[in-house]
C-alpha positions in Angstrom: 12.7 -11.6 -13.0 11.7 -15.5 -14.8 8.3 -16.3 -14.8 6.4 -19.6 -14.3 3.7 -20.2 -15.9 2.0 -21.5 -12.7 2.0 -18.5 -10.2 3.9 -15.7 -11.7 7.5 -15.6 -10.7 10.0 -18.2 -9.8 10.0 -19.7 -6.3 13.5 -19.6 -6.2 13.4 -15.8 -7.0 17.4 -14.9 -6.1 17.8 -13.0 -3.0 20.7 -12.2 -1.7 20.6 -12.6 2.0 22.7 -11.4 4.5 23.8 -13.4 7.0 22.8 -12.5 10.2 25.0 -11.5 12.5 23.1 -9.6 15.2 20.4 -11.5 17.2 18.2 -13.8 15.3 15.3 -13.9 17.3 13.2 -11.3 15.5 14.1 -12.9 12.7 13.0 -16.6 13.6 9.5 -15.3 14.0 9.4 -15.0 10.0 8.4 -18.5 10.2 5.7 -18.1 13.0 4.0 -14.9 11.1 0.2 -15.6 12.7 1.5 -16.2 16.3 0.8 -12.3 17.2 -1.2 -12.7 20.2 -5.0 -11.3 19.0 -7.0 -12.0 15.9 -7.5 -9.4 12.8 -9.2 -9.5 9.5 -9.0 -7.4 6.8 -11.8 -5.5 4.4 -10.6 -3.8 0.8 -11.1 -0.7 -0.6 -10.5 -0.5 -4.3 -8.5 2.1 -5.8 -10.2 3.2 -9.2 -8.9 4.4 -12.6 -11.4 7.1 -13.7 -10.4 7.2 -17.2 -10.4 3.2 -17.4 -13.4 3.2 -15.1 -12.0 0.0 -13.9 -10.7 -1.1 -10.7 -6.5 -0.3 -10.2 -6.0 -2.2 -7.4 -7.3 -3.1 -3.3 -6.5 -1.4 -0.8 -6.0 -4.3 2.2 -7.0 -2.7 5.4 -6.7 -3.9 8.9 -10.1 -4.7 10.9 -11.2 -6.3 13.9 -12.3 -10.3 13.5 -15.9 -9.0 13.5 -15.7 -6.0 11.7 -14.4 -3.5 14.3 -12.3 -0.4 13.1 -8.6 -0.4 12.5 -8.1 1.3 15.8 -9.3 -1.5 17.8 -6.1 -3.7 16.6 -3.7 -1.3 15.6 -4.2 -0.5 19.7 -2.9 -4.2 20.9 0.6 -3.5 18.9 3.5 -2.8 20.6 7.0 -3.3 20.6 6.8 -6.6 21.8 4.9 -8.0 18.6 5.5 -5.1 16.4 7.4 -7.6 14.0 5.2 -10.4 14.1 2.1 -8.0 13.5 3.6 -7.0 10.6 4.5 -10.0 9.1 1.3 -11.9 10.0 -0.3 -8.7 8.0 1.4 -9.6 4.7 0.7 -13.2 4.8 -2.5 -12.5 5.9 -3.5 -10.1 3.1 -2.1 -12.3 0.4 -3.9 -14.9 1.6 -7.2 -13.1 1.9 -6.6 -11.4 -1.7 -6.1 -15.1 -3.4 -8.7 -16.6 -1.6 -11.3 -13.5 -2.8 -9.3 -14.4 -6.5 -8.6 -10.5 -6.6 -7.4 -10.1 -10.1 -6.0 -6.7 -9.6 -3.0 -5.3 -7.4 -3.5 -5.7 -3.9 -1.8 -2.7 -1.6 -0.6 -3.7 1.7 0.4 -1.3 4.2 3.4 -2.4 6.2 5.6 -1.1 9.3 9.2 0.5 8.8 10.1 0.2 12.8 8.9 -3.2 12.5 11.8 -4.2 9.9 15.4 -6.2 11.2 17.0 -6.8 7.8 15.0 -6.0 4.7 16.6 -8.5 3.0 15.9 -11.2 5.5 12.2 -10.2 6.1 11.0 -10.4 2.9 11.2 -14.3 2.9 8.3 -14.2 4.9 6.1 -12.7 2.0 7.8 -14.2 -0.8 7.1 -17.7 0.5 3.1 -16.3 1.2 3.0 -15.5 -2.6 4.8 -18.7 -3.7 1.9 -20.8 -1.6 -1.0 -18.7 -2.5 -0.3 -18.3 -6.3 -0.8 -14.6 -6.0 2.3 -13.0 -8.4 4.6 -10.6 -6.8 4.5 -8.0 -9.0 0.4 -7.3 -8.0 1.5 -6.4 -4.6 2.1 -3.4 -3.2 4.2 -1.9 -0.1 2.4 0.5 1.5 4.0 2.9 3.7 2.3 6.1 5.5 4.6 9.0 5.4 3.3 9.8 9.2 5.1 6.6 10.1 8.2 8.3 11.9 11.4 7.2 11.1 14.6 8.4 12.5 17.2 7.2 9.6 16.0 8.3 6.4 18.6 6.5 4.1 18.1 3.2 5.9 14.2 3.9 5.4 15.1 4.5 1.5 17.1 1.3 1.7 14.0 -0.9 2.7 12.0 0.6 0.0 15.2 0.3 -2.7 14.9 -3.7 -1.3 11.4 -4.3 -2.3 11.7 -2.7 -5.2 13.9 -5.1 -6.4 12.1 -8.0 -5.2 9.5 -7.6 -8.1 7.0 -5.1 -5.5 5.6 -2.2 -5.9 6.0 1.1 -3.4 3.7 3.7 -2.0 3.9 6.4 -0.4 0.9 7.1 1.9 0.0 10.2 2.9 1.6 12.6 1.8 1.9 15.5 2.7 0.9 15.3 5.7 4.0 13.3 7.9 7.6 13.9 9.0 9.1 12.8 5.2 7.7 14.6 2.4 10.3 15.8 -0.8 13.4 15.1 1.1 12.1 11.3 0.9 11.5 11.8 -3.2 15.3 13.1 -3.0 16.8 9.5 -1.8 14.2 7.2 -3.3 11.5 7.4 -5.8 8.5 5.2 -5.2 6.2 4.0 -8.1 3.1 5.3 -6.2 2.3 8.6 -3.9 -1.1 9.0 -2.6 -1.9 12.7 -1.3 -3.6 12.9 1.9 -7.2 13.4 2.6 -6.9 16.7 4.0 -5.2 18.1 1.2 -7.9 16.9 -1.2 -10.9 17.5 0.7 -12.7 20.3 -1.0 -10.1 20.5 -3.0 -12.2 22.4 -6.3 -13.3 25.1 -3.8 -9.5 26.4 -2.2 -6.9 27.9 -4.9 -3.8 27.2 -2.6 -4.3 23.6 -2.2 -5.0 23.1 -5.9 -2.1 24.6 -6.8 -0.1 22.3 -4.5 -2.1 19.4 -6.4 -1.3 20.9 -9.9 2.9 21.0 -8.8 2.5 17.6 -7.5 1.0 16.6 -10.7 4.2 18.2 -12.6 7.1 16.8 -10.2 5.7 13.5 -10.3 5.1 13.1 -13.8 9.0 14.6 -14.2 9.8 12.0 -11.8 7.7 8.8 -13.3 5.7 8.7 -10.1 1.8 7.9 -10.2 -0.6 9.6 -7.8 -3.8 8.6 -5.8 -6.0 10.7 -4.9 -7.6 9.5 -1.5 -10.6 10.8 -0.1 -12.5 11.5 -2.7 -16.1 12.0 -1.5 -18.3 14.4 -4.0 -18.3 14.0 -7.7 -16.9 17.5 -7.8 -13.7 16.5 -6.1 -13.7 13.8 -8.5 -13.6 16.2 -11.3 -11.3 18.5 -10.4 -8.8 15.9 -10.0 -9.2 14.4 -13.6 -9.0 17.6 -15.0 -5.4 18.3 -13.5 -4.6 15.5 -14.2 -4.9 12.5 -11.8 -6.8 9.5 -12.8 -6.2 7.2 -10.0 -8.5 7.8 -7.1 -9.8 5.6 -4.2 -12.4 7.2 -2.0 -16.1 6.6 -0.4 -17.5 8.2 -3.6 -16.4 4.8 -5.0 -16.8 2.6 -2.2 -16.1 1.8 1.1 -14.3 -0.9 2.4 -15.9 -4.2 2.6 -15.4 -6.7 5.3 -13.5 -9.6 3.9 -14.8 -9.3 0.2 -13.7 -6.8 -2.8 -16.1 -4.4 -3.1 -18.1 -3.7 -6.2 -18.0 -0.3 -7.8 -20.7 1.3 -9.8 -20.6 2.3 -12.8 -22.9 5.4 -11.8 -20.0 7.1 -9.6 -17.9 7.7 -13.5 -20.7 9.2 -15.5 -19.8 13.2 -15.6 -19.5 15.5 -17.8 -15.5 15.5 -17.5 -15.7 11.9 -19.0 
């Protein structure tokens, strides 16, 4: 990928699209990416590197325009504005992560079932980070592996796109949805974040720290990095550092904060394991 100097990359980063041959209409909405129909914000939730003790990157996450929970928006999507909701949501991250001068990674969570042509999509968030100065490589795709997809490959194909835009890709998750290793068979992301559940109490149950410990091996094999997420007592915290896993995000560090980057403590990394 070239640089500039001013934000980054190159505006005229190469794609090669596709021309489109099946309707277009989904696609025109690219350029109308706020028209979804209700209003959203966003809050972040930093993702932290224990042994750094520094902030990895934001987690972007969808609130109401006053603060209400996720649920509250994520409730007015449907099929009809699926694609718009989606797009609007990268822009509007982007935007919101510039305008808070984030200096770290920003991870935005996007929708599989919302995507026409990868390749075509994509414009849409490219142009965002062009206007906004914010470089591509400090954003991350965010997918939850609960997100149901019906055709695997073309699923691994979306993520094989971005990758090769300049983003990064997550996993969200895992463990916990429909995808699990048969999706590490067809694509390796750079991230994979285990779910909450399987972390919770994690230093107290000797099944689910051994799942943890070959998850640490396979993706270390594989050049993967994990988050840990949920990460609530100073004893989860830990455990996890112990076997292994140094990038964490969870209310032991701090909760989301409604459009701002929240500030981490120092206190939450002082332990004995450091």
């Amino acid at each position: 990928m070239r640089k500039d100097s001013s934000h980054g990359f190159n505006p005229t980063f190469p794609i090669d699209f596709v021309p489109l041959t099946g309707s277009a209409r989904d696609c025109d909405d690219c350029g109308r990416a706020e028209r979804v129909g209700f209003q959203f914000e966003y809050a972040f939730q930093p993702i932290v590197d224990v042994r750094a003790r520094t902030v990895f990157a934001h987690e972007a996450l969808v609130r109401g325009p006053a603060g209400e929970g996720a649920a509250s928006v994520l409730a007015q999507v449907n099929e009809h504005n699926r694609y718009r909701f989606d797009q609007a949501c990268r822009v509007k991250a982007i935007k919101a992560a510039s305008e808070l001068d984030i200096a770290e990674s920003i991870s935005v969570n996007f929708l599989p079932n919302a995507i026409y042509k990868p390749e075509l999509c994509i414009r849409t968030t490219l142009e965002a980070a062009r206007v906004h100065g914010f470089p591509v490589e400090r954003i991350i795709f965010e997918v939850t592996e609960g997100e149901r997809v019906e055709d695997g490959p073309w699923f691994a194909d979306i993520l094989r796109e971005y990758k090769r835009c300049g983003f990064k890709t997550a996993i969200d998750d895992f463990g916990a949805g429909y995808a699990g290793l048969k999706l590490l068979s067809d694509f390796q992301p750079d991230l994979i974040k285990l779910d909450m559940d399987l972390i919770r109490g994690v230093h107290l149950d000797r099944p689910r720290q051994a799942i943890v410990r070959s998850m640490v091996a396979l993706c270390e094999d594989m050049g993967i990095q994990l988050i840990a997420e949920g990460i609530e007592t100073p004893a989860e915290r830990d455990f996890l550092s112990d076997v292994g896993i140094c990038l964490m995000q969870g209310y032991l560090f701090a909760r989301p904060a409604f459009r701002s980057a929240a500030r981490i403590d120092p206190a939450v990394f002082t332990s004995p394991a450091f």
